[in-house]
N, C-alpha and C positions, 0 to 999 in steps of 0.2 A: 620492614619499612614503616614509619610513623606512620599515623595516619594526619592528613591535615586538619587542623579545625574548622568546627561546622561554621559559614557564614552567619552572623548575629541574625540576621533579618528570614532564615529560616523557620517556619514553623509557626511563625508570628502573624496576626490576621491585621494587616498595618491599618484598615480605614476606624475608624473611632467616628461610630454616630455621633456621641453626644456633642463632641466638641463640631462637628461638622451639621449638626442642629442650632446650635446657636451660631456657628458663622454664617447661616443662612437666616436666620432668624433677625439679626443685625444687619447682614447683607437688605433682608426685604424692608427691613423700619428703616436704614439711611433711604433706601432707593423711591419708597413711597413719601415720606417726608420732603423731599428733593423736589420728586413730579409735583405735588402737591403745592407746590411754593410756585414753582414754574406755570402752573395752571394757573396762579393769582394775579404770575405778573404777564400771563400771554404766550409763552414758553411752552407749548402742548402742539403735539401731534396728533390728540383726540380730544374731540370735542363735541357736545350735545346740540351745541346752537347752530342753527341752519345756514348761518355766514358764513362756516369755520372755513370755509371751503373756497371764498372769496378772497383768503389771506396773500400778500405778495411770492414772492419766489425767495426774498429773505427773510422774511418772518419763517418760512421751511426753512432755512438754510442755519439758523441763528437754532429754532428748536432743535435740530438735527445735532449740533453740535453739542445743544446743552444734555440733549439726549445720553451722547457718549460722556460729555463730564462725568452725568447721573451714574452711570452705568460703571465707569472708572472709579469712581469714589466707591460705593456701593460693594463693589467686588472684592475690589481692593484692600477693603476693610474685614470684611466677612473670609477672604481667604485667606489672609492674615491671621487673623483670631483663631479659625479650624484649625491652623496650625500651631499656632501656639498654644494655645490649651491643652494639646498633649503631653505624653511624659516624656521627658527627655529619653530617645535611644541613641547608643551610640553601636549608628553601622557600621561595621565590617568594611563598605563599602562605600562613599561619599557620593557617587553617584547616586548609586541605588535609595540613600534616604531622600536627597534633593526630588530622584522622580517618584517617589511615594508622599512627600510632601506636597508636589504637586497636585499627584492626583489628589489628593485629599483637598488642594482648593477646587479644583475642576466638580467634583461630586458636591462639594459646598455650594459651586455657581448652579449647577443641574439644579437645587431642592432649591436656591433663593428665586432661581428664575420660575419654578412650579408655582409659590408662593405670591410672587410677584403678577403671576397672569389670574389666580384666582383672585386678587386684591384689583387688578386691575378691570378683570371684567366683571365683579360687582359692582365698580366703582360706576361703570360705563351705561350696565342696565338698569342703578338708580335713576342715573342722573336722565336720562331714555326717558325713565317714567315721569320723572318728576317734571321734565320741562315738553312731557309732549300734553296733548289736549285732552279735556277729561273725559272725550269718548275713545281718546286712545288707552287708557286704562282699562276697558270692558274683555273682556277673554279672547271676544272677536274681532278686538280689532288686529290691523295687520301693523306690528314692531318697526319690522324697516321701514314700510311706507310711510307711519307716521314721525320716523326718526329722520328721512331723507327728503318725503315730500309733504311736509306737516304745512307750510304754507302753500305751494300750491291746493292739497286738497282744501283749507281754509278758503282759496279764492275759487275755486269751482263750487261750493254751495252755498256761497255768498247769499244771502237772500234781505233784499229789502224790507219786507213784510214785518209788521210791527211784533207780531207772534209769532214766530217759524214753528211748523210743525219737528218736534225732537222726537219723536217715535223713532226707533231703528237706527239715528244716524249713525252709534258706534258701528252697525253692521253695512248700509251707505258708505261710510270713507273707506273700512275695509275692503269692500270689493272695489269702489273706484280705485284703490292703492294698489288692488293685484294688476287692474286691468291698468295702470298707467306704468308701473316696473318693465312694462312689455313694451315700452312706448322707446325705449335703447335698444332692442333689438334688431337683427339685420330684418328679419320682416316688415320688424313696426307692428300695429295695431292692426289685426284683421278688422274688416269691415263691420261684421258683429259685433265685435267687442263696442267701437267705436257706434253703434248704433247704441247701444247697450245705455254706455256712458251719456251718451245726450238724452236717453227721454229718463236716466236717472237723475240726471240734473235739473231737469226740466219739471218734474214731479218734485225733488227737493225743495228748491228754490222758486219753483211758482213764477217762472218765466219760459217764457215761448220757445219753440222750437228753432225757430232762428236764430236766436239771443241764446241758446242754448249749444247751440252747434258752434256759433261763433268763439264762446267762453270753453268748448270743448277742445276745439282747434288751437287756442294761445296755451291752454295748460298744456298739452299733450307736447309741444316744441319747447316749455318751459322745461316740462318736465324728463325730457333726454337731454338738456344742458344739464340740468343740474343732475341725473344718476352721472353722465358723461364726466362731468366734475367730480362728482364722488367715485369712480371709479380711478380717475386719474391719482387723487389724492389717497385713495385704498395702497396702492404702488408705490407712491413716496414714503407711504406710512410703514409698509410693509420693507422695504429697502431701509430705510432711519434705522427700524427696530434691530434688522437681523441685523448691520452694521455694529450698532450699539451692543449687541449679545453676541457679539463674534470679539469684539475690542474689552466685553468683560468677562470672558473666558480666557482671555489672556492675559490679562490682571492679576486674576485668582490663582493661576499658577505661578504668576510672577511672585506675588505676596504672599501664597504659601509658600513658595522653598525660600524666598524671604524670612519667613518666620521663622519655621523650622533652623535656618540657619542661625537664628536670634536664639531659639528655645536652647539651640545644644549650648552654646554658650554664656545663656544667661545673661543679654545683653537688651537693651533695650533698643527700637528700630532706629536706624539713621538709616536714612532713604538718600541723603547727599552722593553723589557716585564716588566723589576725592574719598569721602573717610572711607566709604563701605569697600574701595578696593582698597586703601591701605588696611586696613581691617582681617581682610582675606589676606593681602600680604601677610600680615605678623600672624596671624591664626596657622 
């Protein structure tokens, strides 16, 4: 008996780095260039400035969407390319090349989207720095509290006094920022802490212990609205994203066996649905 012949896509190691380097590579310069603009015109899910968080339920609603445009363009293009850029094979199988094509966008989104959070969260702990206060730049001060609660600790060591003493403050907001992160909790503020807090403010800013308790009391309710806020918006932010990265993993595979279909034949994309199934018709 003959024997049959061995399927083409035997033997063969189908994913190809390089072209799957540069579709990530493209993938992450559309998808940053995009946020990047979006950030200009108000279009952001993350943000430095202490209001971001005041924003309506359609300014979310409006980023969210441009979000996934970002995320559809961005994939789309990058899974595309990984796969055209390889060499033409012709499978044995039609199947079998369409889901190896795929994978080859899907492994493209994986490396754009690694790329994309490194770029993103440089992006994030710049901007942290730059727009927090210049005792929150010292080693000690504390990052989230001066990213989250940068105005209220501004308003708890308000001091009228024509010289304020600046000795230590970078280490002062610090600890006030631990001890008010606690101020969301189901606890709340033990009584120490809260003792703590008023004769530091009272020694900072060279007002009374009265005046001191009082100014302790409004931050501490200030300051569980706004974590309270910032955690509500952590959840939007975090739903947007993964939506957006579940809708551009399915792009990538759409645009890679896209491609690949384009590579075997040497054709250039029409993405119109009329031609591309007459296309496959006459193919």
């Amino acid at each position: 008996m003959a024997e049959l012949p061995e399927p083409a896509w035997r033997g063969e190691f189908a994913i190809d780095w390089r072209s799957i380097i540069a579709g990530a590579v493209v993938a992450a310069g559309i998808s940053f260039t995009l946020l990047a603009f979006g950030s200009a015109i108000g279009l952001s899910v993350i943000s430095t400035s202490p209001s971001w968080r005041d924003s309506s339920g359609w300014l979310w609603l409006v980023s969210g969407l441009y979000l996934v445009f970002v995320a559809l363009c961005s994939y789309g293009a990058g899974g595309y390319l990984a796969a055209r850029m390889q060499a033409p094979r012709r499978w044995a199988v039609e199947t079998e090349g369409a889901f190896r094509d795929g994978a080859q966008g899907l492994v493209t989104w994986g490396l754009a989207t690694l790329l994309g959070a490194v770029l993103t969260f440089g992006t994030v702990v710049a901007g942290a720095r730059l727009t927090a206060s210049p005792a929150a730049v010292s080693p000690s001060a504390s990052l989230a509290g001066e990213t989250i609660l940068a105005p209220e600790l501004d308003q708890l060591f308000r001091s009228e006094r024509s010289a304020p003493n600046t000795a230590n403050i970078a280490y002062d907001r610090a600890q006030a920022a631990r001890i008010l992160l606690k101020s969301s909790s189901r606890q709340g503020l033990s009584s120490p802490d809260r003792d703590n807090l008023v004769t530091l403010v009272a020694n900072r800013a060279g007002i009374g212990g009265e005046e001191a308790s009082n100014r302790v009391t409004s931050i501490i309710a200030k300051s569980a609205e706004e974590l309270h806020r910032a955690r509500a918006a952590a959840v939007i932010e975090a739903f947007l994203v993964a939506a957006a990265l579940m809708a551009g993993a399915a792009i990538a595979w759409f645009s890679a066996v896209e491609g690949g279909l384009d590579r075997e034949r040497g054709t250039l994309p029409i993405w119109e649905w009329s031609l591309r199934n007459r296309r496959r018709s006459l193919g």
